[in-house]
N, C-alpha and C positions, 0 to 999 in steps of 0.2 A: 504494500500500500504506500501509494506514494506520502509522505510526509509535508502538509499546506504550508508550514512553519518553516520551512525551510527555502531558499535562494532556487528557482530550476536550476540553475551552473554549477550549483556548488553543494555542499553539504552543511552552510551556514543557514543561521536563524535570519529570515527576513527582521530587518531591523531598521528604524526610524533616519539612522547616522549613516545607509548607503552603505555600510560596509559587508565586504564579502571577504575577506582574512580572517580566519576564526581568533587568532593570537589577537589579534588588532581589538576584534569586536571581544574578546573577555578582557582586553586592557580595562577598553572604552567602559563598558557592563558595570566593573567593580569599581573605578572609579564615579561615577554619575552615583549609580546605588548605595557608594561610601555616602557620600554628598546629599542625598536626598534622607538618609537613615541618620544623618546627622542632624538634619535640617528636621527633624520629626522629636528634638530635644525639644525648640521651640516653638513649633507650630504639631503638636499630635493631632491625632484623627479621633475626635469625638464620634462613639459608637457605644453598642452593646456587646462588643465583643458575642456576635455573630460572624454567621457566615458573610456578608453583606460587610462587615469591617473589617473583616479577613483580607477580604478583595479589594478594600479601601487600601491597607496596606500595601498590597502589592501593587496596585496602581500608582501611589505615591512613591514608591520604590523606585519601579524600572517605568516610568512612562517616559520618562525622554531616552527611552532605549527600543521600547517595543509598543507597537500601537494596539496591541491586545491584551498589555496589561493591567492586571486587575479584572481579566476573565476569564473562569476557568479553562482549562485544555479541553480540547475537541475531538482529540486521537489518541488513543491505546499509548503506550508508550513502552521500552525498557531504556535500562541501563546499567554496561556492565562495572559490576565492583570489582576490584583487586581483590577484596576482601574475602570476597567469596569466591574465588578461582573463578572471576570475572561473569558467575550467573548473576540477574537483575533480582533486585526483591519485584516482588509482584505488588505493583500500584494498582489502585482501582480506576474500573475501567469509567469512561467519562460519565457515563449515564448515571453514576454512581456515588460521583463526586457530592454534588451537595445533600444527600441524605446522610452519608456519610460523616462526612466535616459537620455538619448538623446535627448528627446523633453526638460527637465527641465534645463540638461545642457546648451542648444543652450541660453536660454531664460536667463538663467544668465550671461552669455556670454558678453550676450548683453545688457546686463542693463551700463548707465551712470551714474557711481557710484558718479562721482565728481560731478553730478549735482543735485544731492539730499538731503535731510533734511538728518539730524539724526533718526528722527522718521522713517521717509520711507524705508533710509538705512536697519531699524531694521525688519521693516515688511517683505523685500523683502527678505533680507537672511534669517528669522525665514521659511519663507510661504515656500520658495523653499527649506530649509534644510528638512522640516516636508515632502512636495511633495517628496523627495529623498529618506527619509528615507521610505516612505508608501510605496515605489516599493519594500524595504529591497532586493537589489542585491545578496549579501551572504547569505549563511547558519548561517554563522556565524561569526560575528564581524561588524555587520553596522553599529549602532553606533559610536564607536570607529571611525571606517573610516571615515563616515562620518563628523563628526565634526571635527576631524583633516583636511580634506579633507577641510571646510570651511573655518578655520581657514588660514590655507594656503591662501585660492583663496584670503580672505578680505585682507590678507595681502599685494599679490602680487596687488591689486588693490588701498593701498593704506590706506586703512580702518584696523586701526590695533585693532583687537580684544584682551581682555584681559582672555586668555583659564583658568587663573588659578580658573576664579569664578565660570566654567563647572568644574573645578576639584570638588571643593569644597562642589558644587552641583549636584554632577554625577547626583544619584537617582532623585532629581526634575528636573532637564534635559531632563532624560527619560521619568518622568510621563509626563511632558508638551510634548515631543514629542507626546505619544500616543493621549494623551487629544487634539494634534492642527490637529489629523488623522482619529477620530472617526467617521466615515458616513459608515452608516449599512442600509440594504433595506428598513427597518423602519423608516430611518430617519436620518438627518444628526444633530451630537451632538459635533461635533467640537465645542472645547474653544481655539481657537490661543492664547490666550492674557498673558498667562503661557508663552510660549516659547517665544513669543515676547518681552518680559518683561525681560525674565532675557538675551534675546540678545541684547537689546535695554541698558541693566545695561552695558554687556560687552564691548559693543562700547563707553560709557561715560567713563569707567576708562580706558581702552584702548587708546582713547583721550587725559586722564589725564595723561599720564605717558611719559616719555620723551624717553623710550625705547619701545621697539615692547615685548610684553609679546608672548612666546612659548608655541607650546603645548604639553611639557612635563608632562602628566598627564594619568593616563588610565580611561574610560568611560565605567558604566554598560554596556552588551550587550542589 
């Protein structure tokens, strides 16, 4: 199946900036998306942290990069990890997308944050950020979104996470995302303890710190 998201010539993501160099276009990507996730210290996105502010997010992310940002993906998709002797975790398929991200939204929603451990706190946003990300919404940029997107919500709930140690640790971020995602028909080989770990790190110094740490940082996709 041909892939709409991508250049006919080429194997790049049609893109706002004209460009067809992939190197070029994830220069361009992570810089603007640094810049606009910055730009989201002072100007956020008033929402209900729904689905609908999910995609607010990622529209304010990547729109001067992509003119379909901030709507979900329209095509199946994989992608191979290293991690996994390069098999793709299994996203969901588009039709699927917002009931999905819907069912996991409601559910964090609702969670009573003030009455919970440290520990649990950690589990709960790790399990549902890793459930969030394994629908992967966008073509491109969920990550990014995503944990911007958490960072926000712990905040406005009180819970202040410290994003600068996802900066510092994009790459292991990501690999524990896919490692907390891994269930294949064979078998489920999820390791949460990765992403819980370094979410469970963020919330201690986050705690420790007398200011609310931002998430002025860009994340692998």
């Amino acid at each position: 199946m041909k892939d709409p998201y991508l250049y006919d010539d080429c194997q790049v993501l049609r893109n706002t900036l004209g460009i067809k160099d992939a190197d070029l276009l994830d220069k361009a990507e992570v810089d603007l998306s640094c810049n606009a996730i910055n730009d989201l210290l002072t100007s956020s996105i008033q929402g209900d942290y729904d689905f609908d502010h999910l995609c607010g997010f990622h529209k304010r992310i990547f729109i001067d990069v992509y003119d379909w940002a901030g709507k979900p993906r329209t095509v199946p998709m994989e992608k191979q990890e290293a991690v996994l002797g390069y098999m793709s975790i299994k996203y969901a398929h588009p039709k699927d997308i917002l009931s999905e991200s819907t069912a996991i939204l409601n559910r964090l929603r609702g969670v009573e944050w003030g009455s919970l451990s440290l520990d649990n706190q950690a589990v709960i946003l790790s399990d549902n950020m890793a459930q969030l990300w394994k629908v992967h919404p966008y073509r491109e940029g969920n990550t990014r979104t995503i944990v911007t997107f958490f960072c926000h919500f712990a905040w406005n709930r009180g819970i202040p996470l410290d994003s600068e140690l996802f900066e510092k640790n994009a790459a292991y971020l990501r690999s524990a995302l896919v490692a907390a995602t891994a269930v294949f028909p064979d078998g489920d080989f999820r390791k949460p303890d990765y992403l819980r770990g370094i979410v469970k790190d963020s919330l201690i110094r986050g705690k420790e710190s007398n200011d609310r740490m931002e998430p002025a940082f860009a994340i692998d996709n």
